[in-house]
N, C-alpha and C positions, 0 to 999 in steps of 0.2 A: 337462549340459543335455539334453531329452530328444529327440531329432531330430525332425527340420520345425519345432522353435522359433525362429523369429528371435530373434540376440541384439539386443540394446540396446546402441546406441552409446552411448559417453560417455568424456569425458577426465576427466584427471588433474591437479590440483593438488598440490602439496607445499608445506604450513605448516608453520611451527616455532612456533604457537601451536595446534594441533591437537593433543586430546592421545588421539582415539579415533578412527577412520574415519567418516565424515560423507558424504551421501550429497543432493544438493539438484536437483530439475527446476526450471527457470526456466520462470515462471509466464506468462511472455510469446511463446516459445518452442519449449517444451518440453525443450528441452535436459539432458542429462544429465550432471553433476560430482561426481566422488569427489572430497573431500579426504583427504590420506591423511598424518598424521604424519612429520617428515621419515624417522625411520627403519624406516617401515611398508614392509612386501615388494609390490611393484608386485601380485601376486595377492593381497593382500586387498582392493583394488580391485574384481577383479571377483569375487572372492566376496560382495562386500556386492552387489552389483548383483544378482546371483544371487539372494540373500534376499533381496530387497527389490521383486522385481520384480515382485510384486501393486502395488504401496504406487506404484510409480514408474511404472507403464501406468497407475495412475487418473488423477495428477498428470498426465501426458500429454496425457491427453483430454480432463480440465477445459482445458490448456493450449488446447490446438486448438478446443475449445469455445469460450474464452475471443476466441482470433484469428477465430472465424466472428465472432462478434459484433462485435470490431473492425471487419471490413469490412465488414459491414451496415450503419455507421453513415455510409458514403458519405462525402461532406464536410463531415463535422459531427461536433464532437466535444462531449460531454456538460458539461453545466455547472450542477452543483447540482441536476437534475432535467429541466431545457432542455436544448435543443440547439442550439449556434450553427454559424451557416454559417461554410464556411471560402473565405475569398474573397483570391486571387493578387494582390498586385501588384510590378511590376518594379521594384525599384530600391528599396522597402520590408527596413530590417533588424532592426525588433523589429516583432511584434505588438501588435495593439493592435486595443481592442473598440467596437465602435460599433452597440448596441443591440443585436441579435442576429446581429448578424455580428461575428467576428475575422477582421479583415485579417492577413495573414500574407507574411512574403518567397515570392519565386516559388523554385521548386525545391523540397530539402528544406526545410520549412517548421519540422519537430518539434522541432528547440532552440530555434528562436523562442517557439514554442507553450509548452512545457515552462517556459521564463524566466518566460512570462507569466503560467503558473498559480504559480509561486513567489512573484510579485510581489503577484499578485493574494491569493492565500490567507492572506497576514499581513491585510491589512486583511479577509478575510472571516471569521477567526479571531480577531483580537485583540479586537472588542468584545462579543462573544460570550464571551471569555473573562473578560474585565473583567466582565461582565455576571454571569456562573459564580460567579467567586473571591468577590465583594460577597455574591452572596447564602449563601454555603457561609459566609461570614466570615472568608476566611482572603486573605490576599495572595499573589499569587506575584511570583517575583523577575525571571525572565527568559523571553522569548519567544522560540523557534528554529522555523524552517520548516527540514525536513529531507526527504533523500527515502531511506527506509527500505525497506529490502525487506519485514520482518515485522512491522514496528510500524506502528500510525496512531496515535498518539501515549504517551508520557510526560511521570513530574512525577519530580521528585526530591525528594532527604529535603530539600532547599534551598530549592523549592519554583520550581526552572528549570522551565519547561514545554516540550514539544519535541512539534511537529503533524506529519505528513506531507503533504505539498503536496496527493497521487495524492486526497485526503478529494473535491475540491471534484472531480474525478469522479464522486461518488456521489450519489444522492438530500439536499435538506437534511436530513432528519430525523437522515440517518448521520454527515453533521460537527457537527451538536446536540446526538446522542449520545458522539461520541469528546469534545467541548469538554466536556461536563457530567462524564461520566466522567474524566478528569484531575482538574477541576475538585475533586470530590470527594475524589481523592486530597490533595488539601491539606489536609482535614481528617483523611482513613482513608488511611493507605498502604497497608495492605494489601486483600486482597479477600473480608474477614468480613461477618457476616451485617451488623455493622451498618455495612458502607460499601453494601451493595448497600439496606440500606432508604433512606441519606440520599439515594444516585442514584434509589431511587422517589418519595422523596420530593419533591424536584425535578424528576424527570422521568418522570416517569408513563408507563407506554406503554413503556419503553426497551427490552423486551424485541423488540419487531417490528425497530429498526435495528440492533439488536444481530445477533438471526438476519441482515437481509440484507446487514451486513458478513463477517459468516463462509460465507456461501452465495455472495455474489456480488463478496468482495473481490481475487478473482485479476483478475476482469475492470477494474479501475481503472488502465488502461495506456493510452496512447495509440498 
């Protein structure tokens, strides 16, 4: 490395389902993770770090980009486009909403918080998805709220559907577009010309939530 570079911190993992060196920043952050094969040489760790280190100083900065906006959002954390206030009480141990405020336990608050968008997001996704499947014509079999690093959601060849809770952080238009997109997968599994016309053709427009999931999807953290 070429002197006055700062290296890059980052630990090590070892899987025995890792079959190539893997290199991942947390999006929350910024954190740096080699995963490394169990019988890979502790220095191909930092030789991937090494090449990699355009790709993983970007990821950084959207990360810390991502934590400013965090705290700009003061006591209020986003909700479909809104912002609800986050209001303390003692003795309080699940969350719970009451117009534009979620009451929350006093202290750490963010696994209360976190339960409640899990709880919340089935009933903000399932009829919307019923609403989806009817009109694409196809059924699906099962509904899962999950909380995925890379995914905002899946369907299966079964036709199981799997949402990411972090969705109902985002503007609606972007959980209209992940539910419709699935959605369509019951008809197209794959992502041919003609699953991308039946998503126009129900969702007109898809291309704007589309862009501001992939520009502004690190920032859906609490």
């Amino acid at each position: 490395m070429p002197a006055g570079v700062p290296e890059i911190p980052y630990t090590v993992r070892r899987s025995d389902r890792a079959r190539r060196v893997r290199v991942r920043v947390d999006p929350r952050d910024g954190a740096v993770e080699v995963v490394l094969p169990r019988r890979a040489r502790e220095r191909e760790a930092a030789a991937a770090v090494v090449e990699l280190r355009g790709w993983i100083e970007r990821r950084r900065a959207e990360a810390a980009a991502v934590a400013a906006r965090i705290a700009a959002r003061g006591g209020t954390v986003p909700f479909l486009g809104a912002a609800l206030d986050l209001r303390a009480e003692p003795g309080r141990m699940r969350a719970h909403r009451r117009g534009d405020v979620l009451l929350v336990p006093d202290g750490d608050a963010r696994p209360a918080i976190e339960r409640w968008y899990r709880r919340t997001a089935r009933g903000e996704i399932a009829p919307r998805l019923d609403a989806a499947a009817a009109a694409v014509g196809r059924p699906y079999t099962k509904l899962t709220i999950r909380d995925q690093r890379t995914r905002w959601g899946s369907c299966s060849a079964a036709g199981a559907m799997s949402f990411n809770w972090r969705l109902l952080l985002a503007p609606e238009p972007v959980l209209e577009y992940v539910v419709w997109h699935e959605a369509c997968h019951l008809a197209v599994m794959d992502h041919s010309q003609r699953f991308w016309g039946l998503l126009e053709r129900h969702l007109p427009g898809y291309a704007e939530p589309r862009r501001w999931l992939r520009d502004h999807g690190g920032s859906l953290v609490l």
